[in-house]
C-alpha positions in Angstrom: 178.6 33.0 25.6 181.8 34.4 25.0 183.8 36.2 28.2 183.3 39.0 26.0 179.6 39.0 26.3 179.6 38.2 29.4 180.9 41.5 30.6 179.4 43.6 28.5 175.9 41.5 29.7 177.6 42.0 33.4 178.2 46.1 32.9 174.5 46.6 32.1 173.0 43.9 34.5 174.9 45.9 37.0 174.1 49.1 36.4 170.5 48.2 36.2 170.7 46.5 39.4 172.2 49.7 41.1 169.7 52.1 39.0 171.8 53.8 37.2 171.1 55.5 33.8 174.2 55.1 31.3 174.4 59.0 31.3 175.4 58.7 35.2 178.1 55.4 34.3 179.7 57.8 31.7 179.5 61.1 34.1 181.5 59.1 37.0 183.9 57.7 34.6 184.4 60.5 32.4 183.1 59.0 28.9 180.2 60.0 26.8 177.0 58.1 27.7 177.7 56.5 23.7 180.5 54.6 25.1 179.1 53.2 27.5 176.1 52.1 25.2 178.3 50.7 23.2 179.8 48.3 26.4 176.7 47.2 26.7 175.7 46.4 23.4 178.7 45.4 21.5 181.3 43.2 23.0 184.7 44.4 22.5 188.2 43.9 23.6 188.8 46.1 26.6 191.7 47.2 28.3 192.5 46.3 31.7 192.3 50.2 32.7 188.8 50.4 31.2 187.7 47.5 33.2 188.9 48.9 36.1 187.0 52.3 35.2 183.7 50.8 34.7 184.2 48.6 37.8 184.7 51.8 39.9 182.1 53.6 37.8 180.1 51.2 39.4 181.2 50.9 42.6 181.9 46.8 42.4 185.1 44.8 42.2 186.3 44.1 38.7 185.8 40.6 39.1 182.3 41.1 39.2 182.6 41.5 35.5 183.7 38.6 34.6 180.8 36.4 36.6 178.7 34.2 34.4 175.2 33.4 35.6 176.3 31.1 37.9 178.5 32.8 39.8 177.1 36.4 40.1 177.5 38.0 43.0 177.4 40.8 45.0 180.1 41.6 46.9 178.6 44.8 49.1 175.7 42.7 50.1 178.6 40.3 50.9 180.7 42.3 52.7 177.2 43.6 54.8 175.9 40.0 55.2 179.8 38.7 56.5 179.9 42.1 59.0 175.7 41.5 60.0 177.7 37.8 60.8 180.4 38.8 62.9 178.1 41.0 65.2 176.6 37.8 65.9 178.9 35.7 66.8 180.6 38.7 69.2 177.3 38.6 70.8 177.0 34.8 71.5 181.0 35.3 72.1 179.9 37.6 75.0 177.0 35.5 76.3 178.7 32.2 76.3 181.5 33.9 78.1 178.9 34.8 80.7 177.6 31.5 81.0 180.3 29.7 81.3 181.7 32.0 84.2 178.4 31.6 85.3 178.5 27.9 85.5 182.1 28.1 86.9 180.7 29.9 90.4 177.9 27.3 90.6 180.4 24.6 90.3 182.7 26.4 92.9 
């Protein structure tokens, strides 16, 4: 699959994942719902500026774009999963300060 395919296959997998019609892609980023149709449907060369438009459009990083099957990711679900993470391990931070002071009196 050519990179071009790839992000025009990427735009619509992305916008399908976030249930979004075309009509509300082209609304955010100011286009005519054709346009982005056409995205979808036939790989072109596109500008840096309207990769960065459709990105926003859709609320990922540009990058996202690019990812073959391989690689796809999600990086909101990333960013949520990596906070959800750090939570955690301020918790146990916080509890293994407490038993370790803990286990400092007994010693003591």
């Amino acid at each position: 699959m050519s990179l071009k395919e790839t992000v025009s296959r990427n735009i619509r997998r992305i916008r399908k994942s976030k249930d979004l019609s075309q009509d509300a892609v082209a609304r955010t980023a100011g286009w005519e719902t054709s346009f982005v149709n056409r995205l979808e449907r036939n790989p072109q060369n596109l500008s840096l500026t309207t990769i960065e438009m459709v990105a926003s459009a859709l609320n990922v990083h540009p990058a996202e774009l690019f990812a073959d099957d391989a690689m796809c990711f999600d990086c909101s679900a990333s960013i949520e999963e990596f906070d959800r993470a750090l939570g955690m391990l301020g918790a146990l931070r916080k509890h293994a300060r407490i038993l370790t002071h803990d286990d400092l009196k007994k010693i003591k």
